[in-house]
C-alpha positions as CSV (number, residue, x, y, z in Angstrom):
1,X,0.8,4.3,18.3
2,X,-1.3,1.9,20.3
3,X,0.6,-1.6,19.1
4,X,-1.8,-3.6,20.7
5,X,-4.6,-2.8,18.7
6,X,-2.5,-3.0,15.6
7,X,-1.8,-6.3,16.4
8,X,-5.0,-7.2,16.9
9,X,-6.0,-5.5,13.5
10,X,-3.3,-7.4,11.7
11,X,-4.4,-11.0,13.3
12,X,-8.1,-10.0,12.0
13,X,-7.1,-9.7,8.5
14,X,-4.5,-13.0,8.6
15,X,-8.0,-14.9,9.5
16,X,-10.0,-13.4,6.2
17,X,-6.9,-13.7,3.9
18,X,-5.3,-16.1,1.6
19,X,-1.4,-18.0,2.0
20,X,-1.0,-15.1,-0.3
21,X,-2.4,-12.6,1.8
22,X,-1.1,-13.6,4.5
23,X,2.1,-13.4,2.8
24,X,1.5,-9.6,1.4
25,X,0.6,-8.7,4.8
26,X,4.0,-9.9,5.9
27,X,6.4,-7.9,3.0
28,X,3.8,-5.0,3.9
29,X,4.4,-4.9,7.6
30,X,7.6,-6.0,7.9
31,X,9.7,-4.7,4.6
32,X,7.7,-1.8,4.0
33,X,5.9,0.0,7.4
34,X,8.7,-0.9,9.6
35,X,11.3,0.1,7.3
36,X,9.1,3.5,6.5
37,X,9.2,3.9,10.7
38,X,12.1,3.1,12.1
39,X,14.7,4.0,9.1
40,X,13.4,5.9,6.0
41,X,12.1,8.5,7.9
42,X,15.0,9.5,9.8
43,X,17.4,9.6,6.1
44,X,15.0,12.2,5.0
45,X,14.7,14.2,8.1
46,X,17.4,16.7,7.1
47,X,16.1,17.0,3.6
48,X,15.5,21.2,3.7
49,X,18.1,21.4,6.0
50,X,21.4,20.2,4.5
51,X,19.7,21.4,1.1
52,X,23.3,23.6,-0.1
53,X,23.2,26.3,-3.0
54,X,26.6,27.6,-3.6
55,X,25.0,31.3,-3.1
56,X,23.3,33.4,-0.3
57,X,21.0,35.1,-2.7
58,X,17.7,34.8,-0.2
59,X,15.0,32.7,-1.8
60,X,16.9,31.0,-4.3
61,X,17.9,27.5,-2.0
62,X,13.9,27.4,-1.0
63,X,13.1,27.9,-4.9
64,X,15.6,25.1,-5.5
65,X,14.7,22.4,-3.6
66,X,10.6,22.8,-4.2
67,X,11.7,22.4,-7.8
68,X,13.9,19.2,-7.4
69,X,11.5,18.0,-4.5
70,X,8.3,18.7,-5.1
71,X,6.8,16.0,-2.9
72,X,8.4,14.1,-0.2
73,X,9.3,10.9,-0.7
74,X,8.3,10.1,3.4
75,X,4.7,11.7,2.5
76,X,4.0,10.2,-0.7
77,X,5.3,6.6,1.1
78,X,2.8,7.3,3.9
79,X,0.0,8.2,1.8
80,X,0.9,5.0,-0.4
81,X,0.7,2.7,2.8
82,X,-2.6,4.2,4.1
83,X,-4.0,3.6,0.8
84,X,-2.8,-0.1,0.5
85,X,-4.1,-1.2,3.6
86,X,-7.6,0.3,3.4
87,X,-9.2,-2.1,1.5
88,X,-8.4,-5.3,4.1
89,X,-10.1,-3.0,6.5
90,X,-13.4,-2.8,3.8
91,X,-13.1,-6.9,3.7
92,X,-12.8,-7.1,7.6
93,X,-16.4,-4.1,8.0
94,X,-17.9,-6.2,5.3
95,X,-17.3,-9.2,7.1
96,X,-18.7,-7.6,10.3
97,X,-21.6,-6.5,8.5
98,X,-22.4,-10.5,8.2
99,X,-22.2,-11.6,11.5
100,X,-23.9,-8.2,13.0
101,X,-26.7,-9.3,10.3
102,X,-26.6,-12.9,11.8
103,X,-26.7,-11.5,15.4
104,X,-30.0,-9.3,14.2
105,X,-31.2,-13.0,13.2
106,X,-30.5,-14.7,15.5
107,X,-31.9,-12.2,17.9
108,X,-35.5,-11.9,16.0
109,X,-35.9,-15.9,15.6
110,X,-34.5,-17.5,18.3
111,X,-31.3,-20.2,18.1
112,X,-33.5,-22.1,15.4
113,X,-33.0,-19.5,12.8
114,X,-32.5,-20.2,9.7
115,X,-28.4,-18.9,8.5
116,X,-27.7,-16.6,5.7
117,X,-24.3,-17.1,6.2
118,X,-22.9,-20.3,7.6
119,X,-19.4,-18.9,7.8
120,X,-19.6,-15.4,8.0
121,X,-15.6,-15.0,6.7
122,X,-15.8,-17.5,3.6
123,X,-15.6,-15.7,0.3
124,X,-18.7,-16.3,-1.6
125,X,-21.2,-13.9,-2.9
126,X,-20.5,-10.0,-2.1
127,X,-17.6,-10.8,0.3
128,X,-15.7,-12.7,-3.0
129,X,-16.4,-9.5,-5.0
130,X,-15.0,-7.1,-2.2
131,X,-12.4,-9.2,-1.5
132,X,-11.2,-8.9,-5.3
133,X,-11.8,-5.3,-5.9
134,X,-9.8,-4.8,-2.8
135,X,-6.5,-6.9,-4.6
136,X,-7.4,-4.5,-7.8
137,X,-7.0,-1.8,-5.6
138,X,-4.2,-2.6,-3.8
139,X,-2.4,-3.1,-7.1
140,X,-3.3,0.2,-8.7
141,X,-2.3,2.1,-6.0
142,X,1.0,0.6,-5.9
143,X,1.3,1.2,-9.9
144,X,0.2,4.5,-9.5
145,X,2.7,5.2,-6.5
146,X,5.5,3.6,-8.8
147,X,4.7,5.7,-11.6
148,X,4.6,9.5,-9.6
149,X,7.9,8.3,-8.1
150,X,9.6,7.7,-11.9
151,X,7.9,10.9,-12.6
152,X,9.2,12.7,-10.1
153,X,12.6,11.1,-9.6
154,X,13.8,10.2,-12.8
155,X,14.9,5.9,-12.7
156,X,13.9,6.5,-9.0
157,X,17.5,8.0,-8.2
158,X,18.3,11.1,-7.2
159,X,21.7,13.0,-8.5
160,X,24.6,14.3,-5.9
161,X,24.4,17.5,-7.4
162,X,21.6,19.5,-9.5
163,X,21.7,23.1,-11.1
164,X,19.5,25.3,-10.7
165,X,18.9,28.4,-12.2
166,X,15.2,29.3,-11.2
167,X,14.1,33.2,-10.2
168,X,15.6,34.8,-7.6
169,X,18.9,32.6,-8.3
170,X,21.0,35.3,-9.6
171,X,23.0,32.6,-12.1
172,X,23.0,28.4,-12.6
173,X,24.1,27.4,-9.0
174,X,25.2,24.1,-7.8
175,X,22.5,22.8,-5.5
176,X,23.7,19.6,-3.1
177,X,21.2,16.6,-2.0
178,X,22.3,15.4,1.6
179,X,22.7,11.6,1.8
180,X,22.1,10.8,-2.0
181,X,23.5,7.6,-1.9
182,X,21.5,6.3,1.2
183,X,18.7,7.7,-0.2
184,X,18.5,6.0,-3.2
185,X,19.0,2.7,-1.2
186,X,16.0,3.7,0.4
187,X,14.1,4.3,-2.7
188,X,15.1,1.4,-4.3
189,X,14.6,-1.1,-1.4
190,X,10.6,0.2,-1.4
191,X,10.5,0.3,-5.3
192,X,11.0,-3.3,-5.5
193,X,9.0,-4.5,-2.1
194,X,6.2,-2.3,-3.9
195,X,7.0,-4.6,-6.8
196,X,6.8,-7.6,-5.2
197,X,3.6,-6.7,-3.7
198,X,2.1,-6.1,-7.0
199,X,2.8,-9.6,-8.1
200,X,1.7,-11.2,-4.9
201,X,-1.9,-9.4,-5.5
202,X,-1.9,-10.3,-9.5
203,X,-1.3,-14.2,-8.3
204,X,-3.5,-13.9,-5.6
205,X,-6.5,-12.2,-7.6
206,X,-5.7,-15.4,-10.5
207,X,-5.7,-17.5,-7.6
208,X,-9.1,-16.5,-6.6
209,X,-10.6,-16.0,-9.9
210,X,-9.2,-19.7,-11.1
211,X,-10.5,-21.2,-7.8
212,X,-14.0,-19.6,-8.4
213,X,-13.8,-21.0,-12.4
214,X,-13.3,-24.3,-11.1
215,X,-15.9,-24.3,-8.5
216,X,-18.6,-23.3,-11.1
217,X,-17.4,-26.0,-13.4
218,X,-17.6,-28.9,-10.4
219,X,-20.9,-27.4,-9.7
220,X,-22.6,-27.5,-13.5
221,X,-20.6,-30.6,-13.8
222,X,-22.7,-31.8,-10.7
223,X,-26.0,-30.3,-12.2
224,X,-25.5,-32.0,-15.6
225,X,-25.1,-35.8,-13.9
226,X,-28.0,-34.9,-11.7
């Protein structure tokens, strides 16, 4: 992974984001990527492997453990982060759109043109609206990630030992998870920083719609003096 570029991706999106923003960013880098990266995915490495039915009837551990883990948590948590982050790139494009469009200006009229945007990265107009819709996102994809997880993993925990007595299991056999107890550690640790993310986006989206309220108040305040 070229680090360099994802450092300069990150400082891109710190510029165009809120204190909030800039604090999701943070829990989202720090608590949740790194943790996916250096940690999470190495409990879960062994999952098929250490997988034990107490039988050698062929088939019936690979029957088992599609049945108790039908997705793995390491793919639905990487699918989950690529998700959540897409939208700050769709602010940062949309932002770029702006100052190519000022470029083409510029370009056409000379250094006397007259700006559409002033500051390209402020959030009025379209850029407001994307901006938003990318918080929405962000928080419906985490509430949607939270949700197939309880659906999946009942309370988000998963059992030292589950029976199983799917075809071609020739009775109910004991099937045994490897590293429950870390696992669900794991889990819980990015249940709760996917939690806390949700509320940062909910207080940043009120944030931003209150400060947008109270600018259009100032202004017809402004109007109605005038």
């Amino acid at each position: 992974m070229n680090w360099g570029w994802f450092e300069g991706l990150l400082r891109d999106v710190n510029v165009y984001s809120t204190t909030f923003g800039r604090i999701w960013l943070t829990l989202v880098f720090i608590f949740r990527l790194l943790v996916y990266l250096v940690a999470a995915e190495k409990v879960w490495s062994d999952d098929h492997k250490d997988f034990d039915c107490n039988t050698r009837q062929p088939g019936c551990t690979n029957v088992c453990f599609d049945h108790f883990f039908p997705v793995s948590h390491i793919r639905l948590w990487a699918l989950q982060l690529i998700l959540v982050t897409c939208p700050s790139l769709l602010v940062l494009m949309h932002v770029a759109y702006r100052e190519a469009k000022e470029e083409r200006l510029r370009e056409i009229q000379g250094d006397n043109y007259r700006r559409i945007y002033p500051n390209p990265g402020k959030k009025r107009g379209g850029l407001w609206w994307t901006y938003l819709l990318s918080l929405i996102f962000k928080v419906s994809v985490d509430l949607v990630f939270l949700y197939v997880f309880f659906r999946l993993y009942r309370n988000y925990t998963l059992p030292r030992v589950v029976k199983c007595e799917l075809l071609p299991c020739p009775n109910v056999v004991d099937c045994f998870i490897s590293r429950p107890t870390e696992k669900n550690i794991f889990t819980l640790f990015m249940v709760v920083t996917t939690c806390v993310c949700v509320v940062l986006n909910l207080i940043e989206a009120t944030y931003l719609i209150g400060k947008r309220c109270h600018e259009c108040l100032e202004a017809g305040e402004g109007d109605s003096r005038r």
